[in-house]
C-alpha positions as CSV (number, residue, x, y, z in Angstrom):
1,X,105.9,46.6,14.6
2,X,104.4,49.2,16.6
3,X,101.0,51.6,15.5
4,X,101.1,55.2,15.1
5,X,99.5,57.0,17.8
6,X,96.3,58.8,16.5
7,X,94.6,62.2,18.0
8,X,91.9,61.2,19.7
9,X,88.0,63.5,19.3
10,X,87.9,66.5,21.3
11,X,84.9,68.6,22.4
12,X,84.3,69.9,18.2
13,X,84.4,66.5,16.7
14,X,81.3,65.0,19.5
15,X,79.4,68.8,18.8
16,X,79.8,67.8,14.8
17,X,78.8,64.2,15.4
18,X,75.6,65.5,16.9
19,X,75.1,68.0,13.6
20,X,75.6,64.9,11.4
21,X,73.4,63.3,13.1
22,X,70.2,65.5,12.4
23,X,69.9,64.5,8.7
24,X,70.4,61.2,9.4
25,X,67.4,61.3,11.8
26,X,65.5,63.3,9.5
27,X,66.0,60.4,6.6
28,X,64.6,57.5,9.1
29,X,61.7,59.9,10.2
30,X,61.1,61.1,6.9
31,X,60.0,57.3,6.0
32,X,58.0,56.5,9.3
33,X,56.1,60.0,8.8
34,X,54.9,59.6,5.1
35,X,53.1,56.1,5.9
36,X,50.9,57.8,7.8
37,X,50.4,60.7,5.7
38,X,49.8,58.4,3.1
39,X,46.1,58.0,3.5
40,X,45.8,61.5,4.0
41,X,47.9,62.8,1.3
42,X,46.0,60.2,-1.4
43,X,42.8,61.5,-0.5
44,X,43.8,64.8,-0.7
45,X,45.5,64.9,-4.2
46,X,43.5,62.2,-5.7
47,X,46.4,59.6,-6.1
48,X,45.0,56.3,-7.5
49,X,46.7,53.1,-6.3
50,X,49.3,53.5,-8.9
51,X,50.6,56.8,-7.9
52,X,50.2,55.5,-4.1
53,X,53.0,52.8,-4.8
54,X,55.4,55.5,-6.9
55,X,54.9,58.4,-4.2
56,X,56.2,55.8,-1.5
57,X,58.7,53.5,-3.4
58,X,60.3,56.2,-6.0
59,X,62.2,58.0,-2.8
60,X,64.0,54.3,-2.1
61,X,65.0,54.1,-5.9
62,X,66.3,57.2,-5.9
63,X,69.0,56.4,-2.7
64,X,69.7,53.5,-3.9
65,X,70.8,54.7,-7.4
66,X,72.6,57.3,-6.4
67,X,74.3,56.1,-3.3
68,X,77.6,54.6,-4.9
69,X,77.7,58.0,-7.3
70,X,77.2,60.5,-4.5
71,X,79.6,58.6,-2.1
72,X,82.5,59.0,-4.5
73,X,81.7,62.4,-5.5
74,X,82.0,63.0,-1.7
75,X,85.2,61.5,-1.9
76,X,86.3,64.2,-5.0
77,X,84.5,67.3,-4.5
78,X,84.9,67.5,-0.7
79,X,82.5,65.1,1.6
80,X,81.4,68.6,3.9
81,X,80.4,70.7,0.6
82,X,78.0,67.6,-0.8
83,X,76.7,67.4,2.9
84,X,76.0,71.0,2.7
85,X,74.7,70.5,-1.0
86,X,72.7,67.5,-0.2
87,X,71.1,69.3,2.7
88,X,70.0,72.4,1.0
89,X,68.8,70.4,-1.8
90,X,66.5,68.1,0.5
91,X,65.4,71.3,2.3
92,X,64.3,72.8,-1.0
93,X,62.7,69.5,-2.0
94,X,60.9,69.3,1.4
95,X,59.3,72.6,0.3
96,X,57.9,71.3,-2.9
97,X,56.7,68.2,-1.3
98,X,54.9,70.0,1.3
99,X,53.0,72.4,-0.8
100,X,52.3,69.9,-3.8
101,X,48.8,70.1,-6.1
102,X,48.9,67.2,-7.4
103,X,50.3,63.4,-7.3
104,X,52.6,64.2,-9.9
105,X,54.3,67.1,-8.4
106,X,54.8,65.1,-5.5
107,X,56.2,62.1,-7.2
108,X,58.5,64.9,-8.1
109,X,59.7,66.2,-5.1
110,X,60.1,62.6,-3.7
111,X,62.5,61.9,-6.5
112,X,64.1,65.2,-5.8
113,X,63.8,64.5,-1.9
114,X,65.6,60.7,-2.6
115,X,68.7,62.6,-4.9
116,X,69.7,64.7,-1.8
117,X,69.0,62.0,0.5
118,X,71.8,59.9,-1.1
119,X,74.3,62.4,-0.8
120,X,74.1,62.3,3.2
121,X,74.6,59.4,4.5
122,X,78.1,58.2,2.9
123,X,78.9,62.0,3.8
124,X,78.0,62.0,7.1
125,X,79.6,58.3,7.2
126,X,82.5,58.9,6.0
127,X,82.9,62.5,7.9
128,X,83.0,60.5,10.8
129,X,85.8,58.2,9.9
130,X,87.8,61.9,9.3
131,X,87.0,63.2,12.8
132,X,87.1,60.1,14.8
133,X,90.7,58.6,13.7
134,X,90.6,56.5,17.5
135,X,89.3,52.9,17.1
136,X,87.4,53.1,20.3
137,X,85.6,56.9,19.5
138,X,85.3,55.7,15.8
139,X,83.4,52.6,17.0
140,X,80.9,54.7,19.4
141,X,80.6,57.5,17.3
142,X,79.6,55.2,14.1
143,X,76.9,53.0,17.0
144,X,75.2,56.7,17.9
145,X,74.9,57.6,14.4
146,X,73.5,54.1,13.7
147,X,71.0,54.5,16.2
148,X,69.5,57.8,14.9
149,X,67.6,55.3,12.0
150,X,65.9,53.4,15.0
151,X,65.4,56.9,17.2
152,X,63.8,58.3,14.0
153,X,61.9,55.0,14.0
154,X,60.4,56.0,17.4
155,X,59.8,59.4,16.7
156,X,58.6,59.0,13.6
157,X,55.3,57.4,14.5
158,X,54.4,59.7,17.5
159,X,55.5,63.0,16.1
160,X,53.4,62.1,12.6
161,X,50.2,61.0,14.7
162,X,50.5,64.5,16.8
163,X,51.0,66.8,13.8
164,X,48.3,64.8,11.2
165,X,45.8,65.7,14.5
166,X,46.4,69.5,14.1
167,X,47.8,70.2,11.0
168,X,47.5,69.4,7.3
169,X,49.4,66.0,5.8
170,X,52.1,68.7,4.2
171,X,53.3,70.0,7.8
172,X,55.1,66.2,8.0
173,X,57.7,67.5,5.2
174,X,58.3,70.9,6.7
175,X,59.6,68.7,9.5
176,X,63.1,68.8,7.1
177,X,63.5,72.2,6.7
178,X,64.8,73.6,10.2
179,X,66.7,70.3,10.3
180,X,68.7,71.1,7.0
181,X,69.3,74.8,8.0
182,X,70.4,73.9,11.1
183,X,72.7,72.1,9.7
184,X,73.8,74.2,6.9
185,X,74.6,76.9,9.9
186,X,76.9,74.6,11.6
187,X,78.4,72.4,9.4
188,X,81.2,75.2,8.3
189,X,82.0,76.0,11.9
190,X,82.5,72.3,13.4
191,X,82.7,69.8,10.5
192,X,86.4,69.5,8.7
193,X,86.3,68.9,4.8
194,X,88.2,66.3,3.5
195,X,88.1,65.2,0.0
196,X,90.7,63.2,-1.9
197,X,93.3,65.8,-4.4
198,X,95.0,63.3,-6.4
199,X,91.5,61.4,-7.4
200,X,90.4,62.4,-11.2
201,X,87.2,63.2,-12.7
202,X,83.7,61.7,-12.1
203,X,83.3,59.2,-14.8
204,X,79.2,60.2,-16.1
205,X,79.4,56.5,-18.3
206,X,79.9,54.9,-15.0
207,X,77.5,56.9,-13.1
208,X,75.1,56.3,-15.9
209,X,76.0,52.4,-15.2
210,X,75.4,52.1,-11.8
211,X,72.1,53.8,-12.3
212,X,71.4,51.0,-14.7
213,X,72.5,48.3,-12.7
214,X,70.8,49.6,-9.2
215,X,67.5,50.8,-10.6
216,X,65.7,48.5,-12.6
217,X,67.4,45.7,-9.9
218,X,65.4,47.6,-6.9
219,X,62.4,47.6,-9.1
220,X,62.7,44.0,-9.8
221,X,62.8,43.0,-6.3
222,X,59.9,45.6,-5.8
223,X,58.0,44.3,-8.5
224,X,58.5,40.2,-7.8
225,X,57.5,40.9,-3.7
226,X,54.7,42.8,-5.0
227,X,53.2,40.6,-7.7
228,X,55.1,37.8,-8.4
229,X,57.4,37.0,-11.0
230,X,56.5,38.7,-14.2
231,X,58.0,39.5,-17.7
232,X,58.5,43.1,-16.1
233,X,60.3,41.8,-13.2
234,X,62.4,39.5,-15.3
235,X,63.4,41.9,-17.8
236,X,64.4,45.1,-14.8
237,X,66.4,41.9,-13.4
238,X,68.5,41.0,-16.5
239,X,68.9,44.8,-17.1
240,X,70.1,45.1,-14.0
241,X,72.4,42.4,-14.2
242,X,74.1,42.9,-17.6
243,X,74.7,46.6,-16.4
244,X,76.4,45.6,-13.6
245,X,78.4,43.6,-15.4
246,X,79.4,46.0,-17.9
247,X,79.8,48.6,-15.2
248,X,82.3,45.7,-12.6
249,X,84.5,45.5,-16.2
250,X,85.1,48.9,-16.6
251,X,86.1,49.9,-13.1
252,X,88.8,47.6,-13.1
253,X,90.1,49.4,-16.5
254,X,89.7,53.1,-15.4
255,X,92.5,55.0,-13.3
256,X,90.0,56.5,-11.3
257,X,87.0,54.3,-11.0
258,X,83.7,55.3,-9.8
259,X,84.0,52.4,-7.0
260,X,87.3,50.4,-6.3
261,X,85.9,47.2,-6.9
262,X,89.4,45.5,-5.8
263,X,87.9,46.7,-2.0
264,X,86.1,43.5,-2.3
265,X,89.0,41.6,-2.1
266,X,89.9,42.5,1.4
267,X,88.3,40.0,3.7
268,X,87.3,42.4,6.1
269,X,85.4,44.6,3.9
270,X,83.8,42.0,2.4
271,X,82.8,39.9,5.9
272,X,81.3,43.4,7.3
273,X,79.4,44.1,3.7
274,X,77.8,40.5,4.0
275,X,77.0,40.8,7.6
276,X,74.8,44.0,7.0
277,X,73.2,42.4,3.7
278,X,72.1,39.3,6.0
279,X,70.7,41.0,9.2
280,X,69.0,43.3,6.6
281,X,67.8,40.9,5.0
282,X,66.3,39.2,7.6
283,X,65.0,42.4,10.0
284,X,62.9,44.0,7.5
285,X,60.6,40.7,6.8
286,X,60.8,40.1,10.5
287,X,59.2,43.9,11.1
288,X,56.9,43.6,8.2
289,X,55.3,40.2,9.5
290,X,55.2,41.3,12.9
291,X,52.8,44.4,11.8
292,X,50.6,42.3,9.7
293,X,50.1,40.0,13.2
294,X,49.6,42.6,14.8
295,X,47.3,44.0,12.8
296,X,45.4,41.4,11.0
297,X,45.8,39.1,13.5
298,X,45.2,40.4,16.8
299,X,42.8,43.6,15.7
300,X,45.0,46.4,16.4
301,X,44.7,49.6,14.6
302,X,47.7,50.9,12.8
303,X,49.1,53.2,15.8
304,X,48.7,50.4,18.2
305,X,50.5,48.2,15.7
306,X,53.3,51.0,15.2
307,X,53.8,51.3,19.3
308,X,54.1,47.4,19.4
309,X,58.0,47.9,17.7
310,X,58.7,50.7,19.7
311,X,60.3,48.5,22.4
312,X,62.2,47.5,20.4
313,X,63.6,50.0,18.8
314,X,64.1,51.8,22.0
315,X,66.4,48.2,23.0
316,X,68.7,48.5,19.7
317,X,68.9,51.6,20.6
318,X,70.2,51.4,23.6
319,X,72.9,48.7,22.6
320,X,74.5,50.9,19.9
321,X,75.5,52.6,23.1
322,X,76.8,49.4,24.5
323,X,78.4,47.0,22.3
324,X,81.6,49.5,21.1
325,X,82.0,49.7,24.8
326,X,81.7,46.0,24.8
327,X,83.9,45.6,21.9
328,X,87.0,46.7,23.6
329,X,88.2,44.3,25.8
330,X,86.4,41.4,23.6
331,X,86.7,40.8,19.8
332,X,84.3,42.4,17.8
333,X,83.8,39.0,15.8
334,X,82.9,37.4,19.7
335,X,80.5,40.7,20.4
336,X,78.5,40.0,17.4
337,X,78.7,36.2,17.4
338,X,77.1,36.6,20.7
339,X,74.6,39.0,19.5
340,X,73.4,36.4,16.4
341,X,72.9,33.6,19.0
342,X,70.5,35.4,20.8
343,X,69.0,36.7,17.0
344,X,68.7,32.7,16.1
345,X,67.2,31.9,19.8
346,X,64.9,34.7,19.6
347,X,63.6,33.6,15.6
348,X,63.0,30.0,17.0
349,X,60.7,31.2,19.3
350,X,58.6,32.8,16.3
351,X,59.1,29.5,14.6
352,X,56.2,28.2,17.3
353,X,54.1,30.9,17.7
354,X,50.4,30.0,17.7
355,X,47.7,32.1,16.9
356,X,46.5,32.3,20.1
357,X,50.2,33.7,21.4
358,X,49.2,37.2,21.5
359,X,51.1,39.9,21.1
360,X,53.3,40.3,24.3
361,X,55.8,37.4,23.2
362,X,56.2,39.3,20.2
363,X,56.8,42.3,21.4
364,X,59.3,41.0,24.0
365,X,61.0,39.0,21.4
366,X,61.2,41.7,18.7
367,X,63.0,43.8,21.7
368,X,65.4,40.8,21.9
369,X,66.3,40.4,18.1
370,X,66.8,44.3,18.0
371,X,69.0,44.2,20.9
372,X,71.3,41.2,19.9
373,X,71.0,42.8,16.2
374,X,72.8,46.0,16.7
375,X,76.1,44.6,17.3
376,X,76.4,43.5,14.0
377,X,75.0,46.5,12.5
378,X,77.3,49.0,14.3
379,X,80.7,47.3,14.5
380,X,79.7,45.7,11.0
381,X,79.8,49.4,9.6
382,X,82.8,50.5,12.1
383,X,84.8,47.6,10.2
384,X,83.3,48.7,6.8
385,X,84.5,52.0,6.5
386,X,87.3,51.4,8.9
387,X,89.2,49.2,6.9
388,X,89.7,51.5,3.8
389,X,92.0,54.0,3.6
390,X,90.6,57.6,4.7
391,X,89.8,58.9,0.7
392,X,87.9,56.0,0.0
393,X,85.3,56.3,2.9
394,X,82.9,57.9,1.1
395,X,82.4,55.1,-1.4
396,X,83.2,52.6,1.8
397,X,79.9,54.4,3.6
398,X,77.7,54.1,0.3
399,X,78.4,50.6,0.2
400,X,77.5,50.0,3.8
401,X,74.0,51.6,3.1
402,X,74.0,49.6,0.2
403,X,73.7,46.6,1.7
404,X,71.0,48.0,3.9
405,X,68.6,48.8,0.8
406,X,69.4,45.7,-1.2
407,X,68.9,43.5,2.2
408,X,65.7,45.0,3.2
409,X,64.2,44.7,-0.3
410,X,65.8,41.1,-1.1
411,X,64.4,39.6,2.2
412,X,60.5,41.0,1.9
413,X,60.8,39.9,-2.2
414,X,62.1,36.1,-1.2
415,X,61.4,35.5,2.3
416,X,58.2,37.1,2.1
417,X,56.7,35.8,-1.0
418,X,57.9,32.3,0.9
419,X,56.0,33.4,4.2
420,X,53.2,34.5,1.8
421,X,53.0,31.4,-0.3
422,X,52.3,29.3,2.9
423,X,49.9,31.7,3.4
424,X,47.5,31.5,0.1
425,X,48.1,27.4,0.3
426,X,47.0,26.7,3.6
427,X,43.8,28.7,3.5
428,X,42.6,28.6,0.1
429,X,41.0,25.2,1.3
430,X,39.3,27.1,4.0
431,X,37.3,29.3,3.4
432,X,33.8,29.6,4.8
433,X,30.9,28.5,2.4
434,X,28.9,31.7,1.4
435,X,31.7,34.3,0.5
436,X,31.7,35.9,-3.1
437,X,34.3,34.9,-5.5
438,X,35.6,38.6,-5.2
439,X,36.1,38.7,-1.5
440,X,37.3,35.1,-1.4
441,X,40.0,35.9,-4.1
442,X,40.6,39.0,-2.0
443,X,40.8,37.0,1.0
444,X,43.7,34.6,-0.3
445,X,45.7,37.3,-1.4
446,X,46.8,38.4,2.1
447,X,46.1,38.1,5.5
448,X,45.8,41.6,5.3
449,X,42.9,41.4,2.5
450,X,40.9,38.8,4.8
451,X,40.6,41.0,7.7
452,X,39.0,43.7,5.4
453,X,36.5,41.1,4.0
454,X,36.1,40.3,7.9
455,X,35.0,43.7,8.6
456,X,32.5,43.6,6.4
457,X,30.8,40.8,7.4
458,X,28.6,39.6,10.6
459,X,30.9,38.5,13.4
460,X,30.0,35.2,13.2
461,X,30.9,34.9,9.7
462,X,34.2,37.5,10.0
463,X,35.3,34.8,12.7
464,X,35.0,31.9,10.7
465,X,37.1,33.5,8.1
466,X,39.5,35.1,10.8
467,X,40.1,31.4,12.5
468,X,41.7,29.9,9.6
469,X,43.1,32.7,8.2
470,X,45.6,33.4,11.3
471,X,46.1,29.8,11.2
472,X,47.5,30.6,7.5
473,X,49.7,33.2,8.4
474,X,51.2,32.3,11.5
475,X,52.2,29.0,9.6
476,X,54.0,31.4,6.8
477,X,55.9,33.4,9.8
478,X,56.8,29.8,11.3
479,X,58.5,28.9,7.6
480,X,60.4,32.6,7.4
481,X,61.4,32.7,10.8
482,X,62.8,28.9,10.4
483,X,64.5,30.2,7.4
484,X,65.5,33.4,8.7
485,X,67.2,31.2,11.8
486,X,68.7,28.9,9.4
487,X,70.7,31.5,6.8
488,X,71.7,34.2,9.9
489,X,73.2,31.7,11.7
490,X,75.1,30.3,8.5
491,X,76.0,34.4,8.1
492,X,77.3,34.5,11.7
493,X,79.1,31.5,11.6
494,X,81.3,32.7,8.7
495,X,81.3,36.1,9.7
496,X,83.1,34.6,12.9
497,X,85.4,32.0,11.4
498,X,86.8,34.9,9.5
499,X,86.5,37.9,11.8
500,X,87.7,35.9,14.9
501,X,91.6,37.0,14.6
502,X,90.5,40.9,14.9
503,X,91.1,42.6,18.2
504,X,89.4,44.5,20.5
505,X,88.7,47.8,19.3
506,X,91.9,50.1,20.1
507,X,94.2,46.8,20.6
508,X,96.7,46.0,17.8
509,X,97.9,43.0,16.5
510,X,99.8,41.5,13.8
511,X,97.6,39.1,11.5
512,X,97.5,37.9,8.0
513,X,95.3,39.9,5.5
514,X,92.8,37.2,4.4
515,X,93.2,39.5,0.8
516,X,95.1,37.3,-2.2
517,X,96.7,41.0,-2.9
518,X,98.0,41.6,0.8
519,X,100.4,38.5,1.9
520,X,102.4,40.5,3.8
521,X,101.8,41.5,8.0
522,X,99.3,44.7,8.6
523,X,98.5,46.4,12.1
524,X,95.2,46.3,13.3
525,X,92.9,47.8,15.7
526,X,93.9,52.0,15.6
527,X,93.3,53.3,12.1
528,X,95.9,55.1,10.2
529,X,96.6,58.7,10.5
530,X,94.6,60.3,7.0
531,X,96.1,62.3,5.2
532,X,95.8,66.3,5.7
533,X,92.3,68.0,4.6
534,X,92.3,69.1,1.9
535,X,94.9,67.1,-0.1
536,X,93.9,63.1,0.2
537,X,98.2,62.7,-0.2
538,X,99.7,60.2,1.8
539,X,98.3,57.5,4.8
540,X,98.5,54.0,4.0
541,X,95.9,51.7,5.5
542,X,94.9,48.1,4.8
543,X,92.8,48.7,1.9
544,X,95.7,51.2,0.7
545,X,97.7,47.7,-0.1
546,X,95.1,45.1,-0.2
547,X,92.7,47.1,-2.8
548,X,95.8,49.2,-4.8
């Protein structure tokens, strides 16, 4: 059985790649920016705690609702027209945050600004899987998108510390605007459209279903990191659940479903999807403990603390560029098996810090775990969107990011609430005779909270609060790093055992489909040859027999 030869990227397809990737730096910077502006922004406006929490946390809802929706309606209406929709809509929305009077205009345009941002990332996504139809340029071009969320995690940090210096907390949002009509200038003259012909109209119960299912689940998770578990929580989880329920059932009876939920029956798909939730899972708890030791911990102001991740983001970035490279003369399972080793080694390490480690071995190791992370994260995606056939890769690219938001949130609502639950334990017995019942319940609550009390008192009295309180954290980092170690090498393990038989990238080879609705022989390594633009007719790919 011999693969069909595919064109390989020319000199349009890399000058596209590099106009797809300005919104998705702009969505990564967008976030680092606003938690600086926060402060400023608050004071500005007069937002109150409560409207703190919904300007920052309503943007993530609003992705995460309407990824699966906008990836599909890529998919139908033509994945270049909803980039260009998306971008003139988060252009316009950038406006209205910039210039906003008051918290809830702003709250607003965030929900506005999240909307658009969902429709470009399965679009960019899944344009790439149209204009890079080589396994090898597929794989590379997917790693240097992936690494414009950690190069806008660099940027982000400097760029909103120099503007908040000379201009007013606004100026961060106008930071969108060039970027979008850059990119609605180009996008005609070196991005293709693609959209599929033969799929039917956008099902609005469904979309309403998935909104259903995704929101009041992402508030949940929100909700139980943030306070526990309450009757709110509880209630936006079963919600959430029953919904999706009732939204899996009727996908599988419509003729043109919102999402193919058969995909998840390809083992491929599936493995990749998993992968992402579990480094996700794991990387944002990782980041968000490593700021509060650096922070509350070791004294260091918020930029210092922001410029102690910059190495390693700077070192994932650097191996998107090197493991698709990697990844063709060994097996992508190998490359990222490798890669979770040194993730496991790295969150062992953690597992007996001390308090009096200081901040270099974190630094160094947080480089590591980025490093030996992005493996996973750009061949995981490569095999995510690459398996399905070329009109599903919209909804294939929504998933992907998907599994991103879920993981991120999932791991700070359990593993931190673990991590902080060690915390409250170990130095509620304590506590230094002579503070207030106000600042000592304060105190408790975070190790975040009992530096602030320690500002406020004499340094005598600050240390003797500080001393057991770092004692307290660094005990709830050992537990969630331990933890962390323990369910990323189980993910890695299976990840492996199941990915082991694919090839390098751009080698082909007959295997078994691990699907139950694919017994037959497939090709893999080169995808399939899409169908024309335009039309969606034709091309047959793994997921084209395992899913349909």
């Amino acid at each position: 059985m011999t693969v069909e030869a595919v064109p390989r990227a020319g000199r349009k397809e890399w000058i596209g790649l590099a106009i797809l990737a300005l919104p998705t730096l702009l969505v990564a910077l967008d976030i680092f920016v606003l938690l600086l502006a926060l402060p400023h922004l608050s004071a500005d406006l007069g937002a109150d705690s409560t409207q703190q929490l919904w300007i920052m946390d309503i943007y993530g809802f609003m992705v995460a609702g309407f990824l699966v929706s906008m990836g599909t309606l890529g998919d139908r209406i033509g994945r270049r027209k909803l980039l260009m929709i998306g971008s003139a809509a988060f252009g316009a929305a950038s406006l209205l945050a910039a210039f906003s009077t008051s918290p809830g205009m702003l709250i607003l345009a965030r929900v506005l600004l999240g909307i658009a941002g969902a429709s470009l990332t399965p679009s960019t996504l899944a344009l790439i899987t149209t204009m890079f139809r080589d396994a090898k340029q597929r794989a590379m071009a997917i790693s240097l998108w992936a690494g414009c969320f950690t190069l806008g995690a660099i940027i982000g940090p400097l760029l909103g510390g120099v503007m908040l210096e000379f201009f007013w907390w606004g100026s961060l949002f106008l930071i969108g605007v060039p970027v979008m009509v850059i990119t609605l200038i180009f996008a005609p003259r070196v991005l293709p459209e693609f959209k599929d012909s033969r799929a039917g109209r956008l099902d609005l119960v469904s979309v309403l279903l998935s909104l259903v299912t995704t929101l009041p689940l992402v508030y949940g998770i929100k909700e139980f990191a943030r306070d526990g578990w309450s009757l709110g929580a509880g209630t936006a989880f079963a919600l959430g659940i029953v919904a999706g329920i009732v939204f899996v059932q009727r996908q599988r009876t419509l003729a043109d479903p919102l999402l193919d939920v058969r995909l998840f029956t390809h083992g491929r798909f599936s493995a990749a999807l998993l992968g992402l939730l579990a480094y996700s899972l794991i990387g944002g708890t990782v980041m968000l403990f490593m700021t509060q030791y650096f922070q509350a911990a070791q004294g260091m102001p918020p930029l210092r603390a922001g410029l102690g991740l910059l190495p390693g983001m700077a070192a994932a970035t650097v191996a998107f560029g090197i493991c698709p490279i990697i990844a063709r003369h060994v097996r992508p399972a190998y490359v990222i098996g490798a890669g979770i080793i040194g993730v496991v080694a790295v969150l062992l390490t953690f597992s007996r810090l001390d308090p009096d480690s200081g901040t270099g071995v974190l630094i160094v190791g947080f480089a590591i775990f980025s490093f030996c992370g992005a493996p996973i994260v750009a061949l995981g995606t490569d095999m995510v969107v690459g398996t399905v056939p070329p009109e599903k890769a919209g909804s294939a690219g929504a998933l992907s990011q998907m599994s991103n938001e879920f993981g991120a949130a999932l791991g700070v609502a359990t593993l931190g609430t673990m991590g902080l639950a060690v915390y409250r334990n170990r130095v509620e017995d304590t506590l230094p005779a002579g503070l207030g019942e106000a600042e000592a319940g304060v105190a408790v609550d975070s190790v975040v909270g009992a530096a602030a009390v320690a500002d406020g008192l004499s340094a005598q009295a600050g240390e003797a609060l500080m001393g057991p309180a770092r004692e307290a954290f660094t005990g709830g980092l050992h537990v969630v790093a331990l933890v962390s170690a323990v369910m990323i090498a189980l993910a890695g393990a299976f990840f492996v055992a199941l990915m082991r038989h694919v090839p390098p990238l751009g080698q082909s080879a007959v295997e078994k489909d691990a699907s139950p609705d694919d017994p037959g022989e497939r090709e893999v390594g080169d995808t399939p040859t899409p169908p024309a633009a335009d039309t969606g007719a034709g091309g047959d790919s793994v997921a084209t027999r395992g899913a349909g």
